[in-house]
MARFI-341860 format. One line per 4 residues: for each residue x, y, z of C-alpha. Coordinates in nm, 3 decimals, always signed. Each point is the difference from the previous one (the first is absolute). Example, Ala and Ser with C-alpha at 12.3 -4.5 7.8 and 13.67 -1.06 7.14 Angstrom:
MARFI-341860
+1.230/-0.450/+0.780  +0.137/+0.344/-0.066;
This chain:
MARFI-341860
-2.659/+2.695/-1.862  +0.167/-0.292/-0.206  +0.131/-0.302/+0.173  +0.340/-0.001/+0.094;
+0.195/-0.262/-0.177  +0.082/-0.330/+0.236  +0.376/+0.065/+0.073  +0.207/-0.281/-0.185;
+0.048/-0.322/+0.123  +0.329/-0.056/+0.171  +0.158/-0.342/-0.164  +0.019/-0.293/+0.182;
+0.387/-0.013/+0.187  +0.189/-0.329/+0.083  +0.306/+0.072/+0.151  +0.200/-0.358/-0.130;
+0.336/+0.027/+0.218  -0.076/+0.043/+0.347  +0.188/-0.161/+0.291  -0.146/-0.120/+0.345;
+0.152/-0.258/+0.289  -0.195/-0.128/+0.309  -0.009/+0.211/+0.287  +0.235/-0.232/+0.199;
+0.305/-0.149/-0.142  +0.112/-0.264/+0.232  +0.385/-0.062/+0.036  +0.030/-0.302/-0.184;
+0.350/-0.037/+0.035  -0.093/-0.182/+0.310  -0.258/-0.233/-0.135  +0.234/-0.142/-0.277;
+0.286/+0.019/+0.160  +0.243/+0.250/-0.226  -0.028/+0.349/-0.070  -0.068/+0.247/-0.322;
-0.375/+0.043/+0.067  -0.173/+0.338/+0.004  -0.206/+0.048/+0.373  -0.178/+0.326/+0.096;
+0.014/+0.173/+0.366  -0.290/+0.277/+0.063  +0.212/+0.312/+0.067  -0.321/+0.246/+0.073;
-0.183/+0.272/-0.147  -0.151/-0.287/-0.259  +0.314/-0.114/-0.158  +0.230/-0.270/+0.062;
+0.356/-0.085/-0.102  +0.098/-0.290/-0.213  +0.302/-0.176/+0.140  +0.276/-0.254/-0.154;
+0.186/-0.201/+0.214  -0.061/+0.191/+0.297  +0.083/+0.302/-0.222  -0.225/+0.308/-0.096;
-0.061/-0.041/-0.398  -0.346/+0.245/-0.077  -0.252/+0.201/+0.171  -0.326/-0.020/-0.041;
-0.332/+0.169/+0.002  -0.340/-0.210/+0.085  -0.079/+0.074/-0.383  +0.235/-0.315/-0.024;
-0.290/-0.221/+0.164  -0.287/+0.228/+0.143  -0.281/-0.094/-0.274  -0.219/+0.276/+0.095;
+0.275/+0.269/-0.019  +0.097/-0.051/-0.330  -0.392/+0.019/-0.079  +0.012/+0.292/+0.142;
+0.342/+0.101/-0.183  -0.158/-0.129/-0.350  -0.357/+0.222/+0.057  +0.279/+0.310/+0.045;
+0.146/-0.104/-0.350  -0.321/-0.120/-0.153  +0.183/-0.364/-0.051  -0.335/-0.219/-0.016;
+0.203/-0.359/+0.061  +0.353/-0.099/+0.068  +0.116/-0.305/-0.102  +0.229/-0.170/+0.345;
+0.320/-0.176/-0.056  +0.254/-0.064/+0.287  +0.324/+0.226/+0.032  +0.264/-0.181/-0.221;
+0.235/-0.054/+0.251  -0.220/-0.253/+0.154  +0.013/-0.239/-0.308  +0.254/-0.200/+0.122;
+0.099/-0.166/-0.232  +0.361/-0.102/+0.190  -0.175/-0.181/+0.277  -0.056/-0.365/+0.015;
-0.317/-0.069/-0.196  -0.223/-0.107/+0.274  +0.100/+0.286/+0.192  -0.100/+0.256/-0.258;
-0.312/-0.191/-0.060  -0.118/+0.028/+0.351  +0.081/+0.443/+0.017  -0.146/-0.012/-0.328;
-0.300/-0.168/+0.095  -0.043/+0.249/+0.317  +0.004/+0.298/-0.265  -0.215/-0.163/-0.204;
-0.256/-0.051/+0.226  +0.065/+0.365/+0.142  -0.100/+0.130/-0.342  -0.238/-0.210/-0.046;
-0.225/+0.108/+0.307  +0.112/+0.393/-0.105  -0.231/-0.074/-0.356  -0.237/-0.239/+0.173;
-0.127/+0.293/+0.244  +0.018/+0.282/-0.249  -0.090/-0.175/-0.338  -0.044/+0.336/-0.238;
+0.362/+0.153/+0.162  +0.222/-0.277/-0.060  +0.089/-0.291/-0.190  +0.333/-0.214/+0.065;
+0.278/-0.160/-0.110  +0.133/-0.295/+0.140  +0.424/-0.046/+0.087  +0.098/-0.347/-0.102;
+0.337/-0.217/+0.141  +0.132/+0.036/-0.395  +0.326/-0.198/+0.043  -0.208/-0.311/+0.119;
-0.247/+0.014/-0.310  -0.192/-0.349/+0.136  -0.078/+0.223/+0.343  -0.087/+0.301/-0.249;
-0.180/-0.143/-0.201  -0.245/-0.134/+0.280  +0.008/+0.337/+0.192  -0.129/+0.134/-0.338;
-0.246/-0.198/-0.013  -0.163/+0.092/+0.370  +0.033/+0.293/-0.077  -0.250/+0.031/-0.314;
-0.176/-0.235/+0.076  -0.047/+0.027/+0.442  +0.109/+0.333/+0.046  -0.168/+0.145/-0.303;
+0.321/+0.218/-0.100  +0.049/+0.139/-0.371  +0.386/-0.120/-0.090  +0.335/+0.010/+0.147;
+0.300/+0.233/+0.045  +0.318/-0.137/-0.056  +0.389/+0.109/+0.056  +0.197/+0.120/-0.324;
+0.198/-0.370/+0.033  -0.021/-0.228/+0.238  +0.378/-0.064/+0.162  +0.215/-0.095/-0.308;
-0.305/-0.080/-0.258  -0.118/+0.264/-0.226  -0.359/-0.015/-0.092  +0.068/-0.201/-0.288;
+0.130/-0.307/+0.249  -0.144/-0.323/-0.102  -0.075/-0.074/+0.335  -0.255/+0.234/-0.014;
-0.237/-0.137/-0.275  -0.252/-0.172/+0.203  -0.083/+0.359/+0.196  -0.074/+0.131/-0.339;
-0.183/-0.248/-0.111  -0.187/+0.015/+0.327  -0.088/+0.361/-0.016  -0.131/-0.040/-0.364;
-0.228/-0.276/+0.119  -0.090/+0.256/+0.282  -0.031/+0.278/-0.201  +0.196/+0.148/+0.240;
+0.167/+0.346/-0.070  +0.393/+0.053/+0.083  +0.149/+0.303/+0.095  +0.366/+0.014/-0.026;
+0.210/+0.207/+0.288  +0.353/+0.073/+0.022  +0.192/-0.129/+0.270  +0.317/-0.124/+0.144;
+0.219/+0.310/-0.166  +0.360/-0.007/-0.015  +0.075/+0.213/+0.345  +0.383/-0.029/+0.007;
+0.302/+0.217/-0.165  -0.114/+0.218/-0.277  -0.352/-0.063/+0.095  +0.034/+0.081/+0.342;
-0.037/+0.435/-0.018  -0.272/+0.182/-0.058  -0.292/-0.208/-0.023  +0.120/-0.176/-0.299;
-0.146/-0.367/+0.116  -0.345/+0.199/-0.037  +0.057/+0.232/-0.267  +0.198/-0.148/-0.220;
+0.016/-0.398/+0.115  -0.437/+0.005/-0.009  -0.010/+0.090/-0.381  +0.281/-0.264/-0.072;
-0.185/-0.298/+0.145  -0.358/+0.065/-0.165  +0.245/+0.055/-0.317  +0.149/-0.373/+0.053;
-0.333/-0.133/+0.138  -0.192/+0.092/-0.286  +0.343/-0.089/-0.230  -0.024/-0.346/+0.132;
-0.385/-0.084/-0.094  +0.055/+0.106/-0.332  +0.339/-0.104/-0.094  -0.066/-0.343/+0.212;
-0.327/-0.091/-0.172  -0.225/-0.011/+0.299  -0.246/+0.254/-0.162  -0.005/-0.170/-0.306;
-0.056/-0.326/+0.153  -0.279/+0.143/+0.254  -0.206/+0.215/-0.247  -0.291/+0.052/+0.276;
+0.304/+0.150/+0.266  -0.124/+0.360/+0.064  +0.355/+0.141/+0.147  -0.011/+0.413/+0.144;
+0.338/+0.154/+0.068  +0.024/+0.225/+0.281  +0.166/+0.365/-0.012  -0.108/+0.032/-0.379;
+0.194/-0.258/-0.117  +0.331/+0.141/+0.126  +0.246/-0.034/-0.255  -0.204/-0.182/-0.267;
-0.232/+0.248/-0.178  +0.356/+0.219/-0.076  +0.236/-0.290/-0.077  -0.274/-0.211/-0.229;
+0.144/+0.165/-0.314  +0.382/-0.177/+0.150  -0.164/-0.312/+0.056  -0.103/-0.046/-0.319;
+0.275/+0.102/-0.178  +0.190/-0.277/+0.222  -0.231/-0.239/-0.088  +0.018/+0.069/-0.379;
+0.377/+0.069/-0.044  +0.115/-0.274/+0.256  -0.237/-0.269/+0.013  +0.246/-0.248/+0.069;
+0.033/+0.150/+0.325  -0.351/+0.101/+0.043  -0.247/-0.194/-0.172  +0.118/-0.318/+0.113;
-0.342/-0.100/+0.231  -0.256/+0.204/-0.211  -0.001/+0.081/-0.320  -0.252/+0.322/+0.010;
+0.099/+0.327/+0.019  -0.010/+0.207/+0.350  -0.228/+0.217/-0.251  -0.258/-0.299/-0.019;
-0.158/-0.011/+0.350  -0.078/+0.395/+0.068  -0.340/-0.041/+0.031  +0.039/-0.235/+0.201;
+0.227/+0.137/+0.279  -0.172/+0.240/+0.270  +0.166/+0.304/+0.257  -0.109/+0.213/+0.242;
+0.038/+0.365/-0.077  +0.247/+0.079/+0.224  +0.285/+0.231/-0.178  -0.012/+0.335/+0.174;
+0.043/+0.171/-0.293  -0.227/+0.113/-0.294  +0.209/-0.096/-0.299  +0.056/-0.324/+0.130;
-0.350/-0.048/+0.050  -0.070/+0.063/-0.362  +0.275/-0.227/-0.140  -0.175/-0.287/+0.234;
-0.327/+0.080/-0.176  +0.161/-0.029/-0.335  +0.206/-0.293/+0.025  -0.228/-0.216/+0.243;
-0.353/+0.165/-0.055  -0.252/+0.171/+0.182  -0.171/-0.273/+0.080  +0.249/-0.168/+0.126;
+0.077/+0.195/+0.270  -0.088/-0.030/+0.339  -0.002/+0.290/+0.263  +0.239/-0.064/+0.286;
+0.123/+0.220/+0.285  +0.221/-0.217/+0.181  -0.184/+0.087/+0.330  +0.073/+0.084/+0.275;
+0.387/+0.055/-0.037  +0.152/+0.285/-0.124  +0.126/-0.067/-0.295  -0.307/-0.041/-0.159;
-0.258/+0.273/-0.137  -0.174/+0.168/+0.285  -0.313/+0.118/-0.144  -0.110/-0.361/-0.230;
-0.031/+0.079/-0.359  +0.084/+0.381/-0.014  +0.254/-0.071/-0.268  -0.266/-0.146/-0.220;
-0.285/+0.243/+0.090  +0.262/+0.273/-0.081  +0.096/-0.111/-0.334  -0.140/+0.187/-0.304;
+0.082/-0.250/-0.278  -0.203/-0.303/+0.221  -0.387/+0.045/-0.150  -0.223/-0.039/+0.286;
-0.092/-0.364/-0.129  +0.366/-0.077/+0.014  -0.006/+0.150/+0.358  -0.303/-0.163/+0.133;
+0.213/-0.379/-0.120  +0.300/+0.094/+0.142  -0.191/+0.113/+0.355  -0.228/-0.288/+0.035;
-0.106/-0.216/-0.284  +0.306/-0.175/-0.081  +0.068/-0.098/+0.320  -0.364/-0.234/-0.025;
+0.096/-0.098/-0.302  +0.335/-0.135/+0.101  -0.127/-0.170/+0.279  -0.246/-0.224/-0.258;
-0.235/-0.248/+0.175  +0.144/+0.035/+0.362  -0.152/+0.360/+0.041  -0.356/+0.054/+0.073;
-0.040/+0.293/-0.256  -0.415/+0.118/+0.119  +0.223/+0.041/+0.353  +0.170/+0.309/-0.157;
-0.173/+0.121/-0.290  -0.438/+0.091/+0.039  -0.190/+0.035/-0.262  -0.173/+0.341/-0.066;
């Protein structure tokens, strides 16, 4: 009887948007002295409720901080690595800056430890104090180079500054001479009036801020000036990939409005410019490959909320116009390649 044939070889998975917080939240309200921080309170049955001002804001499952249950939830999904990144809320970015140094510090560490004790499940991303760039730019520095993290996640602005803020140059420059990877979240959503039904701050206000976030870098020269920046754009880019064509146009007809701090084209950096798959929908996911490129493109659930795709990568493994090399980039191997020198790739990828 012939040999069966070996069954094919399941492609590496690197789920890149995945959110986790320390099992204990202290109320830090009473530490510093004024409120607005998020705290957690166990509430049984392995979750625990996240609480604002002495208010409930989100419950939680342990998948928010239990490292071996989302192993355990990643072997059920056949999601080899997640990449860790605290819960955007917790940025901070309103607090005074030694404040939000110390909390970031604390989650830092927490993630930290998560990849230090399970080295081929995880690898990290550090939160920085962004609207004190001297204290950010020394955080992101420990954490390369002590805690052995592979980049950063950042807000979509940081209080009044878009991304293009002068004030910002020397974390750029920082993360270049790192070779440190950013990804770019949305955060801080208009929540009031006309944004205040439905969801809207998530829905609608999410794809709006990666739109102006990745707006600003071009427009405002930073990629141009930091050729070596490797940005990634969660929730596929929201906005941009649809409204590049808009851009553009802006840029070419009104340049006296738009091409005042760079004179390159939005056109001009894709290549350059990274996202997580994260679009729900087929077509979508098509016009992302097409206007941003297969390997470009970074798989990203958005665990453990959600919102996010429940079963890692099944919009990709689904799609019949994605070959299967296309596939196997998307799923894993752009994820390595994004994270450059920082990553350990023999950790992730055996030879035959």
């Amino acid at each position: 009887m012939p040999a069966m044939p070996d069954a094919p070889k399941k492609p590496l998975r690197i789920d890149m948007h995945t959110h986790i917080l320390p099992k204990h939240l202290p109320d830090l309200s009473q530490k510093y002295g004024y409120g607005g921080w998020i705290s957690t309170v166990p509430i049984g049955e392995g979750k625990a409720r996240m609480m604002l001002d002495g208010k409930p804001f989100r419950d939680i499952g342990c998948n928010c901080w239990d490292a071996e249950e989302r192993i355990s939830e990643c072997n059920d999904t056949s999601v080899d690595v997640q990449v860790l990144s605290t819960i955007p809320v917790l940025f901070n970015y309103w607090a005074k800056p030694e404040h939000c140094l110390d909390l970031a510090k604390y989650l830092n560490d927490d993630i930290a430890q998560t990849c230090e004790q399970h080295p081929s499940r995880y690898i990290g991303l550090a939160t920085l104090p962004m609207q004190a760039p001297d204290l950010a730019v020394k955080e992101l520095h420990r954490c390369i180079t002590e805690l052995g993290l592979a980049g950063i996640q950042i807000g979509s602005h940081i209080n009044e500054w878009n991304l293009d803020a002068p004030e910002l140059e020397p974390i750029w420059t920082a993360c270049e001479e790192l070779d440190a990877a950013v990804f770019v979240h949305p955060w801080d959503m208009d929540m009031k009036g006309r944004q205040s039904k439905y969801w809207f701050p998530w829905l609608i206000g999410m794809p709006t801020e990666t739109t102006t976030a990745i707006a600003s870098l071009i427009f405002g020269g930073v990629l141009e000036r930091h050729p070596k920046l490797r940005i990634c754009l969660a929730h596929g880019g929201g906005s941009f990939p649809f409204t590049i064509g808009r851009l553009e146009h802006g840029f070419n007809c009104r340049p006296d409005l738009v091409a005042t701090n760079n004179d390159k084209p939005p056109s001009a950096y894709l290549g350059r410019i990274w996202c997580d798959s994260l679009v729900h929908d087929n077509d979508a996911l098509e016009l992302l490959v097409k206007k941003i490129g297969a390997n470009r493109i970074i798989l990203g659930s958005d665990y453990p909320f959600p919102l996010g795709e429940q079963r890692p990568g099944e919009l990709v493994d689904q799609n019949k116009s994605l070959s299967d090399e296309d596939k196997a980039k998307i799923l894993g191997l752009n994820a390595l390649e994004f994270f450059g020198s920082l990553v350990d790739k023999s950790k992730f990828i055996k030879d035959e």
